[in-house]
GUSERO-264120 format. One record per residue (C-alpha): residue in three letters; z, y, x. Coordinates in steps of 0.1 Angstrom, whole numbers, padded with zeros to 4 digits, always signed. Layout:
N
ALAZYX
...
// end
This chain:
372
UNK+0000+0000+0000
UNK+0003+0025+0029
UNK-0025+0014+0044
UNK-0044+0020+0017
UNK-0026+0059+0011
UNK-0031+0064+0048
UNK-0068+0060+0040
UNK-0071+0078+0012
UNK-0049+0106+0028
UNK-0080+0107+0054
UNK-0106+0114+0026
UNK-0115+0149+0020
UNK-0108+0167-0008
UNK-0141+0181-0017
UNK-0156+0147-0017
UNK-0132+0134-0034
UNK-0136+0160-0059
UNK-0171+0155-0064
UNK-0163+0114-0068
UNK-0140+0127-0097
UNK-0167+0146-0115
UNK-0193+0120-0111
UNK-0168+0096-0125
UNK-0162+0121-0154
UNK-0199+0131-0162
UNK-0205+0091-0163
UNK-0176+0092-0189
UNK-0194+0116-0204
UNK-0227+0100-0203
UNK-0217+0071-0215
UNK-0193+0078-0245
UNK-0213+0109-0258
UNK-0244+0095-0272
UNK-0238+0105-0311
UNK-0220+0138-0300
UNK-0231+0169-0314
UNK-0241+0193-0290
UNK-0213+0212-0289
UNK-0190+0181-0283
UNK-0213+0177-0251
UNK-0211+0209-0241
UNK-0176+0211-0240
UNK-0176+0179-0220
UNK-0197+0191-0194
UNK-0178+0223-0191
UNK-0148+0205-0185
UNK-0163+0180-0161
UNK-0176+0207-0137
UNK-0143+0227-0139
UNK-0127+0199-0125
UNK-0145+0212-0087
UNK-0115+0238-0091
UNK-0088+0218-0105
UNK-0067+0223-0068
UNK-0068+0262-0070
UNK-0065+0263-0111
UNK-0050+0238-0124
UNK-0037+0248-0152
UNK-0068+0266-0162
UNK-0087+0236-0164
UNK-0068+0217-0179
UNK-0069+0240-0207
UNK-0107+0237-0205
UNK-0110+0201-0208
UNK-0085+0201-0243
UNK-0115+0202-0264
UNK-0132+0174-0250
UNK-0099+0158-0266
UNK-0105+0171-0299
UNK-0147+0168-0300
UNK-0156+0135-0282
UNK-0143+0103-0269
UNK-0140+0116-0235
UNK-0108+0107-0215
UNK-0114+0109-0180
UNK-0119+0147-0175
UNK-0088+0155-0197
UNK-0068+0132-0181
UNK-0074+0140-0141
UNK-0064+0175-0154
UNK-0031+0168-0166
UNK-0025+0145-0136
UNK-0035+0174-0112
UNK-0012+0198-0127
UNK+0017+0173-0129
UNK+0012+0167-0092
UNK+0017+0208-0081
UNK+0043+0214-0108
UNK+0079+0208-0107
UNK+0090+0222-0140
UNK+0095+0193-0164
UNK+0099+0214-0199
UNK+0060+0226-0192
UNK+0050+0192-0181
UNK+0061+0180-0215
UNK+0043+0208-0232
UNK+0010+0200-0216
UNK+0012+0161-0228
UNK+0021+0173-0263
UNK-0009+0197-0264
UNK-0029+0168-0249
UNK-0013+0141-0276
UNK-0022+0168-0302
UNK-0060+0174-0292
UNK-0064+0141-0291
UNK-0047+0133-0326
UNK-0070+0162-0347
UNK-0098+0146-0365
UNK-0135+0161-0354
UNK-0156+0176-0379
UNK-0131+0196-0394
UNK-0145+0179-0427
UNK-0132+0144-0417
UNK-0091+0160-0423
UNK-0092+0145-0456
UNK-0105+0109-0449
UNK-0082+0104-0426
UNK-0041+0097-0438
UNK-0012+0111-0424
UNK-0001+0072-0411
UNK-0032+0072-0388
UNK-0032+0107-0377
UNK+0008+0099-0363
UNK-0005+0063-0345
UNK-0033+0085-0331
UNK-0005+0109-0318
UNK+0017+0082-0309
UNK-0012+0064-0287
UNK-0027+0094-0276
UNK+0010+0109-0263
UNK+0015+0076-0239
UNK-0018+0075-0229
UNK-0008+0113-0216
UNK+0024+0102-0200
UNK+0009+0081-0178
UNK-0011+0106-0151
UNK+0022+0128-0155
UNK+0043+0099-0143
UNK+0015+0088-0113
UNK+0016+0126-0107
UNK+0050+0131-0101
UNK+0053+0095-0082
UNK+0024+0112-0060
UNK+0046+0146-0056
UNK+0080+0128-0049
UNK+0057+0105-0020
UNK+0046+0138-0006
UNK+0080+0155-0006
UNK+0094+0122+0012
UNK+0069+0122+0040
UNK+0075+0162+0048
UNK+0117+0150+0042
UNK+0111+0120+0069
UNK+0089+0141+0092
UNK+0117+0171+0092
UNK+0143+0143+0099
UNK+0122+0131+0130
UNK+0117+0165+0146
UNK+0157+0173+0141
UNK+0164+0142+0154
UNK+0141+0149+0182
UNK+0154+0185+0184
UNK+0191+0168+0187
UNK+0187+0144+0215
UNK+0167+0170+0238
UNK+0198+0190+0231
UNK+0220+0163+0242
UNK+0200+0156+0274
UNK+0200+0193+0283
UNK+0239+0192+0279
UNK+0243+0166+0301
UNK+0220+0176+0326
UNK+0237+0212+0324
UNK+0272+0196+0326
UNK+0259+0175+0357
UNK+0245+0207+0373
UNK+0278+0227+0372
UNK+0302+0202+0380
UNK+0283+0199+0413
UNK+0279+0236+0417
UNK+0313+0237+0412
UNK+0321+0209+0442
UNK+0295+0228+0462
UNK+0309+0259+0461
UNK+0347+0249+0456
UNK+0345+0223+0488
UNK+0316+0242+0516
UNK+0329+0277+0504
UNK+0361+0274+0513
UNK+0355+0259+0546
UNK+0329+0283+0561
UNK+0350+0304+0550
UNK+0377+0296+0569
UNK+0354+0296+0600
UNK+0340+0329+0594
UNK+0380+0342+0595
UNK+0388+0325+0625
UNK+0360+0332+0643
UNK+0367+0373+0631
UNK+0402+0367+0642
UNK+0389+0351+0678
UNK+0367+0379+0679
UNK+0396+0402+0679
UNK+0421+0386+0699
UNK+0403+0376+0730
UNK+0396+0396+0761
UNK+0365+0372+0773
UNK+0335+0391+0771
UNK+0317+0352+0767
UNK+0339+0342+0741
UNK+0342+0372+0719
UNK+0304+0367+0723
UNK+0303+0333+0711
UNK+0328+0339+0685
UNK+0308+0366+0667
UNK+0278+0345+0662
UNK+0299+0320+0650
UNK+0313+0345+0625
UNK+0277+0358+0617
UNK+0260+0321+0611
UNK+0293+0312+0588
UNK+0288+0346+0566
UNK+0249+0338+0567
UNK+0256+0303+0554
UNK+0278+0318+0527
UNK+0253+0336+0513
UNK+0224+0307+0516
UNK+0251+0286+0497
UNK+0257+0310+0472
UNK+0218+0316+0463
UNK+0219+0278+0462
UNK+0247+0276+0438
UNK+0228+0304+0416
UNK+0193+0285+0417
UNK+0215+0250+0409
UNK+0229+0266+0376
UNK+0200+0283+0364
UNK+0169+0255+0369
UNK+0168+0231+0347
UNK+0132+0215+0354
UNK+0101+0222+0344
UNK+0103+0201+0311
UNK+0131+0216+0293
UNK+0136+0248+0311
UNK+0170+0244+0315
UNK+0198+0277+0311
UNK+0233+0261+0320
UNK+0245+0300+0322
UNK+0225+0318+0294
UNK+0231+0351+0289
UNK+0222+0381+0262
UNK+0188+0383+0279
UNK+0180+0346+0262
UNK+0189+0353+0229
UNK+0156+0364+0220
UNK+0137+0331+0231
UNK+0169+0310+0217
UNK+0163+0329+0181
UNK+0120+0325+0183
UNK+0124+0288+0191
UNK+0151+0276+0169
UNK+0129+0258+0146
UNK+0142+0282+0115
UNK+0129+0313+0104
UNK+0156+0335+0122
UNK+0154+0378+0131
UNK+0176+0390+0158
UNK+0195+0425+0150
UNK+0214+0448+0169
UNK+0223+0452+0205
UNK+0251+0446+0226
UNK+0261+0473+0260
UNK+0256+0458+0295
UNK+0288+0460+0300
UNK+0294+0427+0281
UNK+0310+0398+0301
UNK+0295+0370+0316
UNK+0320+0348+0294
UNK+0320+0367+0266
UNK+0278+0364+0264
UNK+0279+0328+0273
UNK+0300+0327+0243
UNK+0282+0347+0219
UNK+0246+0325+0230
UNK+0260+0292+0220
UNK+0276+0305+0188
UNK+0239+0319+0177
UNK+0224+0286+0185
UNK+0252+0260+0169
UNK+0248+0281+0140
UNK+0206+0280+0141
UNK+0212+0243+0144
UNK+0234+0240+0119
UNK+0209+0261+0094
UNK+0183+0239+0105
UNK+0195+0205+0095
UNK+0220+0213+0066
UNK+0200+0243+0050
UNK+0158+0234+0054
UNK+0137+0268+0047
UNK+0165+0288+0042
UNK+0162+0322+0066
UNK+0183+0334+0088
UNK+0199+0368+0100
UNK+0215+0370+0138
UNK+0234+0403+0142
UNK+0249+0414+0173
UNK+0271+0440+0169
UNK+0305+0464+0185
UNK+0334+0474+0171
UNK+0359+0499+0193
UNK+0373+0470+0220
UNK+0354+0441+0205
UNK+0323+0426+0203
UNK+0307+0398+0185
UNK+0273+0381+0165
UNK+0273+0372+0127
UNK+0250+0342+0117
UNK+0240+0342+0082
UNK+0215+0325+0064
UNK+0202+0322+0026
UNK+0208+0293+0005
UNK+0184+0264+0013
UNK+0149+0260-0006
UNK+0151+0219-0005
UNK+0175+0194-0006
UNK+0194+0190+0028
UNK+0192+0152+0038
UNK+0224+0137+0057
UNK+0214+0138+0094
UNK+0236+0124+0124
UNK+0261+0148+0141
UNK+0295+0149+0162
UNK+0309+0171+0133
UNK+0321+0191+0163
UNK+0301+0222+0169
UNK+0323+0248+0147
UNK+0355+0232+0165
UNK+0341+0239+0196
UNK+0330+0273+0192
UNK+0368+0281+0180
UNK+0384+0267+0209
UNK+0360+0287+0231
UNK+0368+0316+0207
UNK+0406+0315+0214
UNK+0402+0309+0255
UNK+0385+0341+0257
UNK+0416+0357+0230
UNK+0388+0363+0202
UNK+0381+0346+0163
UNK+0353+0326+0145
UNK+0351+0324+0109
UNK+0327+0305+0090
UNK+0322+0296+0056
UNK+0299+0300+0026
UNK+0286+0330+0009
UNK+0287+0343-0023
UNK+0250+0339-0027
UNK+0254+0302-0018
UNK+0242+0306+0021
UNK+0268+0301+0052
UNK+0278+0330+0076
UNK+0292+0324+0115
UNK+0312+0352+0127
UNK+0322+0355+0158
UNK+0345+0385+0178
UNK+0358+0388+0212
UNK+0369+0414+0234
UNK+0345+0433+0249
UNK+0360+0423+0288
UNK+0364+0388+0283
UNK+0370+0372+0315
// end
């Protein structure tokens, strides 16, 4: 069966359009031999309008009613009613359109035929006509709901994607630091110890020779101090060519972190340079928990990043608008918010989330402008 959708899915639409009217004007052909000629004309018209059923269709649909009430026609009338079933979510009007069809159907044609025919076999008509209308609603909707399940399972795929490249970039950044860390914590210290030394030899001795030797040892120590620390730097901010890596973002990312978050997200408001390097490492991973969290629990909502300052403090405020689909359940360490408050309260700030009054989620978060 999914073979055979996959297929079909590869078809295209104006041919199979055009297959749909030549399957309706055979319909036509065949069942409107002792039509009057107003009964076929009102066939035909509906069998060509169905080359625009995708952009109206309501429209025609309401163009192939008469065929219901003139001829014997069904196939026009009733790829009509299936088309708008498929694009329409509103069930009240998809019952209206099978009662109009169930009626056109039921309405004897000549008008002078009303009084040959009883009331008994004008309801059956209705009856038979009304689940012979049913039926392209239901395939319709079965057709919607399939569509709306691929998009749902394709969404889930590229979050789930989106997570894991999130997870190897934490790890690789967590790697990267703790040996920056060991780098700088272990070498650091003991060049450094050699660069004082050798300053202190430098000093203290009255040989020409070995104040000599001890100022190039001082000079080559200080030298390799500063070739470790451009090291260190370079260690913490590459991350590869494959997932460009950040382990210390800073305001300057938000930006790029807002444009490829997956979510339709604007970035307000501006912060003074004078901001921390904490305090922005802070403020980035707040913005993006929060885009990730609009992205899998609220899909095609937008969202509003606001950086802001107020007196000694300083903060961002998430918020986004009540999602447009049904949120699916997607895998998570139900940890981000948690995290983001414990980072909040190292550097002596707040975060407070929670839903809106419009039925969207806000992330607010405020530190002090020299967190350290």
């Amino acid at each position: 069966m999914s073979r055979v959708g996959a297929l079909w899915g590869r078809v295209p639409a104006p041919v199979v359009d055009l297959a749909l009217v030549a399957v309706a004007a055979l319909d036509v052909w065949v069942n409107t031999w002792e039509e009057t000629r107003l009964g076929v004309a009102f066939a035909l018209l509906g069998c060509g309008a169905l080359i625009f059923r995708r952009r109206f269709p309501f429209a025609v649909f309401l163009l192939t009613l008469p065929i219901m009430v003139t001829t014997e026609v069904a196939v026009a009338p009733l790829v009509a009613l299936f088309t708008v079933a498929e694009r329409s979510r509103d069930r009240r009007f998809l019952a209206v359109c099978v009662a109009l069809t169930a009626i056109a159907g039921s309405i004897p044609w000549p008008p002078s035929d009303l009084s040959d025919v009883g009331q008994t076999f004008t309801l059956l008509f209705f009856v038979y006509n009304l689940a012979i209308a049913v039926a392209p609603v239901l395939f319709g909707q079965l057709v919607q709901a399939r569509r709306d399940l691929a998009r749902r399972l394709e969404e889930i795929e590229e979050a789930r994607e989106h997570e894991r490249a999130l997870h190897a970039q934490a790890v690789v950044a967590r790697e990267r630091a703790q040996l920056s860390r060991e780098m700088h914590d272990v070498v650091s210290h003991q060049v450094s110890l050699i660069a004082v030394q050798a300053g202190a030899l430098q000093v203290a001795t009255k040989d020409a020779d070995a104040k000599e030797a001890a100022r190039t040892i001082r000079s080559l120590s200080v030298a390799t101090l500063d070739e470790l620390r451009i090291m260190v730097t370079l260690l913490r901010a590459s991350g590869g060519h494959a997932t460009e890596l950040t382990p210390q973002p800073t305001l300057a990312d938000l930006r790029k972190l807002v444009e490829s978050s997956g979510t339709h997200a604007e970035l307000m408001g501006e912060l003074p340079p004078t901001v921390g390097t904490p305090a922005q490492r802070a403020i980035y991973r707040t913005v993006q928990e929060a885009l990730t969290n609009v992205r899998k629990h609220a899909p095609g909502a937008t969202a509003c990043v606001e950086l802001w300052q107020e007196g000694d403090d300083v903060g961002v405020t998430v918020t986004n608008t009540p999602p447009t689909r049904p949120s699916l359940s997607l895998p998570g360490s139900q940890q981000g918010l948690v995290g983001l408050r414990e980072r909040a309260e190292i550097l002596h700030g707040t975060l407070d989330a929670g839903p809106t009054t419009e039925g969207g989620y806000r992330v607010r978060l405020r530190i002090p402008l020299s967190a350290d």
